[in-house]
N, C-alpha and C positions, 0 to 999 in steps of 0.2 A: 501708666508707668509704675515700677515697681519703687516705689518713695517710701521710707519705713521711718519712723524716729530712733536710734540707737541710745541716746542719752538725755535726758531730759530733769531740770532741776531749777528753780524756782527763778534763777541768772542766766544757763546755758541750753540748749537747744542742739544737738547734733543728728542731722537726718543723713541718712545712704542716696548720692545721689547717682541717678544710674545716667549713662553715658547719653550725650543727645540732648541735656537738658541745660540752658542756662541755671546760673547762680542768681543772677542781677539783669535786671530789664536792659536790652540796647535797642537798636535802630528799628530789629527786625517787629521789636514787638510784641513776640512770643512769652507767652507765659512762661513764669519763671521759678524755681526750686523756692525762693522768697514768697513767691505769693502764696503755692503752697505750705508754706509752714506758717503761714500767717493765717490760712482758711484755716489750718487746724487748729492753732492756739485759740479762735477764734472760738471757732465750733467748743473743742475741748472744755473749755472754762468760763463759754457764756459772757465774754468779753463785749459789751459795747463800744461802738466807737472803732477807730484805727486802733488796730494792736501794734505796740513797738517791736522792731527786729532791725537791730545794728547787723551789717554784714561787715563780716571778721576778717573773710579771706574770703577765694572762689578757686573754683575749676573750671578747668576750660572747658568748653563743650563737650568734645567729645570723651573726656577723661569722668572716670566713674569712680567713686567711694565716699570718704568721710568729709560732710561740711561740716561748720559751728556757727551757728548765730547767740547773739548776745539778746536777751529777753529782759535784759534793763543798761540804763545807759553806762551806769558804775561797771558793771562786766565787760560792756562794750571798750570804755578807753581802760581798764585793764589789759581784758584779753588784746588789744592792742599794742599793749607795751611788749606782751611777752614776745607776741610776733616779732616785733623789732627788734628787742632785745635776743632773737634768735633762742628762746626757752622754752618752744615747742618741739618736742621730737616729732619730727614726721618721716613715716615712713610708706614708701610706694614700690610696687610692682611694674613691672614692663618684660613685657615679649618682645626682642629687638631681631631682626635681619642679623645675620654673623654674629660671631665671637668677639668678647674684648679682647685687647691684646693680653690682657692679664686678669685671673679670676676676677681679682676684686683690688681696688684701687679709688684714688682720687681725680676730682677731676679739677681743674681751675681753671678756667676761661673769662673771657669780660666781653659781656652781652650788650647788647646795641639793641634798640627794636625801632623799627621803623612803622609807625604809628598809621601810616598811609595805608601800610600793606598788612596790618596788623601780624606782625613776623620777625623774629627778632634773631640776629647775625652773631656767633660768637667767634671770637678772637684768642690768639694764643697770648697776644700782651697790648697793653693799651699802646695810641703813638695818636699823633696828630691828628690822622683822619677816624681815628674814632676815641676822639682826647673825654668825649662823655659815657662810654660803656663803662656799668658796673660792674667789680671784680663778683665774681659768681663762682659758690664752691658747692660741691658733692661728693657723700664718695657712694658707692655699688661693691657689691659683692654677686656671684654667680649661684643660684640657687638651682638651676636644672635645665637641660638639652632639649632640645625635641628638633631631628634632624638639622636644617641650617640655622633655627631659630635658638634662643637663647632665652633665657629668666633671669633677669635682675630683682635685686632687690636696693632699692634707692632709696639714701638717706641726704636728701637737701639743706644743707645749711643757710645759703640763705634763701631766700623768695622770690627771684625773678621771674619775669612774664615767661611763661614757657619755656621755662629755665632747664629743666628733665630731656625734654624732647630736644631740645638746638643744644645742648652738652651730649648727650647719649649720639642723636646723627655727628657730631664733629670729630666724635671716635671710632664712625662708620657703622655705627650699631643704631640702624633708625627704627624706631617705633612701628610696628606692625599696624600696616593701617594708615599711618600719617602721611597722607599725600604733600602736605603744605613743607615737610620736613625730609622728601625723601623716596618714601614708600614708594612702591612701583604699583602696587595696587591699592583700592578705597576697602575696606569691610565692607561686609553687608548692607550694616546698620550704622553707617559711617561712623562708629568709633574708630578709636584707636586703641591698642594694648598697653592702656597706662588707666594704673587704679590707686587711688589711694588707701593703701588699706590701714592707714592705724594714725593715729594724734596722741601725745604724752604730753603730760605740764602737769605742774601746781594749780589747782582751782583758783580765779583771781578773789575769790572773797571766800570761801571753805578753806583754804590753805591744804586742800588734801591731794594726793597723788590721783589722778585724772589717766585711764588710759582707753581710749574709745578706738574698736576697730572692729571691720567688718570684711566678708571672703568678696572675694573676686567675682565678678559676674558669673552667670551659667550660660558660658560662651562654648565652644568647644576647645577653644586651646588652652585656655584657662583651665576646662575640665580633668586635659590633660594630663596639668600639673598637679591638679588635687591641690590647687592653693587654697586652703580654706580659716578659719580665724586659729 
């Protein structure tokens, strides 16, 4: 797999994760983007013993671009608060089915996920039957056409489980690829046309401006678009 380190520094850790690949060990078992950045810290620097790696955040499987791990525990509940404190700019790509109804816009909805089916239900407003969905914001803008398909370019305020994908299908615009969400059809390579391409913050102990980002797969619709850094 094509695994690269984009940003590297003595607290933070940022690899290109390409589509297909867990972040964090689960059921399945499968080796995970974690274990690799652990072999290399390991290899790299002649490290004895278990190397530390706080995991910050993840992507979902089939979603490809920029992770961060924390290479000491101080960065780790750092880069933690920023998360929460929503002081991460992040920003993502997607190839969606149809047109928004307007170039670029917000979205607010309050997501549910049902943990069973690991799949999560968005709503236009909270009410009884789903009195525990988190209010969930973003907004998008339209970046380029290709026949019925569409390019966003998506800015996530906050963090929900699959937050991109169940907002983008609730305004009829589902993820190229995303069967769980939609899609009529699987890709190839069961991705889906959601990438993360870029992270902004203050370094949590540099105090410096941080902005790490990386192009789009070398997919063909991607190519397309010539989305590149």
């Amino acid at each position: 797999m094509n695994i690269h380190v984009l940003y590297e520094d003595n607290h933070l850790i940022a690899v290109y994760k390409p589509a297909g690949l867990l972040v964090q060990g689960d059921a399945t078992g499968d080796r995970t983007l974690g274990d690799w950045v652990k072999r290399y810290i390991k290899d790299r620097y002649n490290k004895p013993g278990d190397v530390f790696l706080g995991i910050i955040h993840r992507l979902d499987r089939p979603v490809s671009g920029v992770v961060i791990f924390a290479r000491t525990s101080k960065a780790l509940t750092r880069m933690n608060e920023l998360f929460r404190d929503r002081k991460i700019d992040k920003t993502y790509w997607a190839i969606v089915k149809n047109r928004p109804p307007e170039l670029e816009g917000e979205l607010v909805h309050y997501l549910l996920k049902d943990t069973t089916r690991n799949k999560t239900k968005a709503f236009d407003k909270r009410s009884n039957r789903n009195k525990k969905a988190k209010k969930s914001r973003l907004t998008y803008k339209t970046i380029g056409v290709l026949g019925d398909h569409t390019v966003l370019e998506v800015h996530p305020e906050t963090g929900r489980s699959h937050q991109i994908r169940v907002q983008l299908a609730k305004m009829d615009c589902i993820i190229k690829g995303d069967l769980k969400y939609g899609a009529e059809f699987p890709n190839d390579d069961a991705s889906i046309y959601l990438h993360c391409h870029s992270l902004g913050f203050i370094h949590p102990v540099k105090k410096e401006p941080v902005l790490i980002k990386v192009s789009a797969p070398d997919l063909q619709m991607w190519r397309e678009f010539s989305l590149t850094e």
